[in-house]
C-alpha positions in Angstrom: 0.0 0.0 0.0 1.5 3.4 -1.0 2.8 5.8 2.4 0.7 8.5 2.7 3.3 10.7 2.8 4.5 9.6 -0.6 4.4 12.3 -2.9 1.9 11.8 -5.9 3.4 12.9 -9.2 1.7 14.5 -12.3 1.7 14.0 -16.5 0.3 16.1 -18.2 -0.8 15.0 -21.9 -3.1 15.7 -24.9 -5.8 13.1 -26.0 -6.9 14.2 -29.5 -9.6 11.4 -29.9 -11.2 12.0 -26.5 -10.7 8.2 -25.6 -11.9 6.9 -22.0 -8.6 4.5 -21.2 -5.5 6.8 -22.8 -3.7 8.3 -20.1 -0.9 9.7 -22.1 2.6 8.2 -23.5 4.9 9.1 -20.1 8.3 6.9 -20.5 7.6 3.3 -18.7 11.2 3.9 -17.3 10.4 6.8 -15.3 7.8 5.3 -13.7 10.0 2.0 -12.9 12.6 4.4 -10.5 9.1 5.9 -8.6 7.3 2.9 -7.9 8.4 -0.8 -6.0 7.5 -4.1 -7.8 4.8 -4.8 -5.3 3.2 -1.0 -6.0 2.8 -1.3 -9.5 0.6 -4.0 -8.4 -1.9 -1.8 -6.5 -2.0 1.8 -7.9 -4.7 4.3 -9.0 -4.4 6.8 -11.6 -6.7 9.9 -12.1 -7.6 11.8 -15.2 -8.7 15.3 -14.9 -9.5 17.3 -17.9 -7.4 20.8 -17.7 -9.1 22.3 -20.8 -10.7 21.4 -24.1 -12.1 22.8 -27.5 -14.1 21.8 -30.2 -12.9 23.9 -32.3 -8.6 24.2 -31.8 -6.6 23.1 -34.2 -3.7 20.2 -33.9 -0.9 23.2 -33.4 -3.6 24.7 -30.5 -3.5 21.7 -28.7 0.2 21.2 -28.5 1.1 24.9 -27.4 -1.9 24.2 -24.9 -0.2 21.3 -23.6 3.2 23.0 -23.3 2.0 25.7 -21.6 0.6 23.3 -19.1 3.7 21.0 -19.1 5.4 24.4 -17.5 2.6 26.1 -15.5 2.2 22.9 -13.4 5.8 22.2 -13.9 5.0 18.5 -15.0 8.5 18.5 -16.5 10.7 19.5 -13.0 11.4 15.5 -11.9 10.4 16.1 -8.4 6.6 17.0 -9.4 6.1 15.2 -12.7 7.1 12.8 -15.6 6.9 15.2 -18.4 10.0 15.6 -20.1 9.8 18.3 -22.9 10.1 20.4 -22.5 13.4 20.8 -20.3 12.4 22.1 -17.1 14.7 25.3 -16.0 14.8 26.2 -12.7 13.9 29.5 -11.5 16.9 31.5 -10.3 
């Protein structure tokens, strides 16, 4: 069972045919170094929708999600497992 004190980490991805059971294309590996063999066994994973349009075009979407990517910073290691792009510390 996971600690409650164990940090819960964040990807944030676009879904461009609004499918129920996507949950995005985060490297496997990244994953493997945050979670122990027996809690990959037992684990839950939430989707919340963040935005969406009817409408926006496939370039729309993808500055969406990068804007996303850095105002949640899914791409600093410590909250998330989006890598791209690069995270830069702030000074």
């Amino acid at each position: 069972m996971k600690s409650p004190t164990q940090m819960e980490k964040i990807y944030i991805g676009k879904d461009l045919t609004s499918g129920i059971n996507y949950f995005g294309s985060a490297d496997d590996g990244l994953f493997k170094k945050d979670f122990t063999s027996d809690q990959r066994r037992d684990f839950t994973i939430r989707q919340q929708v963040l935005w969406e349009s009817e409408i926006a075009t496939g370039g729309e979407v993808n500055k969406k999600e990068v804007e996303f990517i850095i105002s949640q910073k899914a791409n600093n290691h410590v909250i998330g497992y989006n890598q791209l792009p690069k995270f830069k510390a702030e000074d």
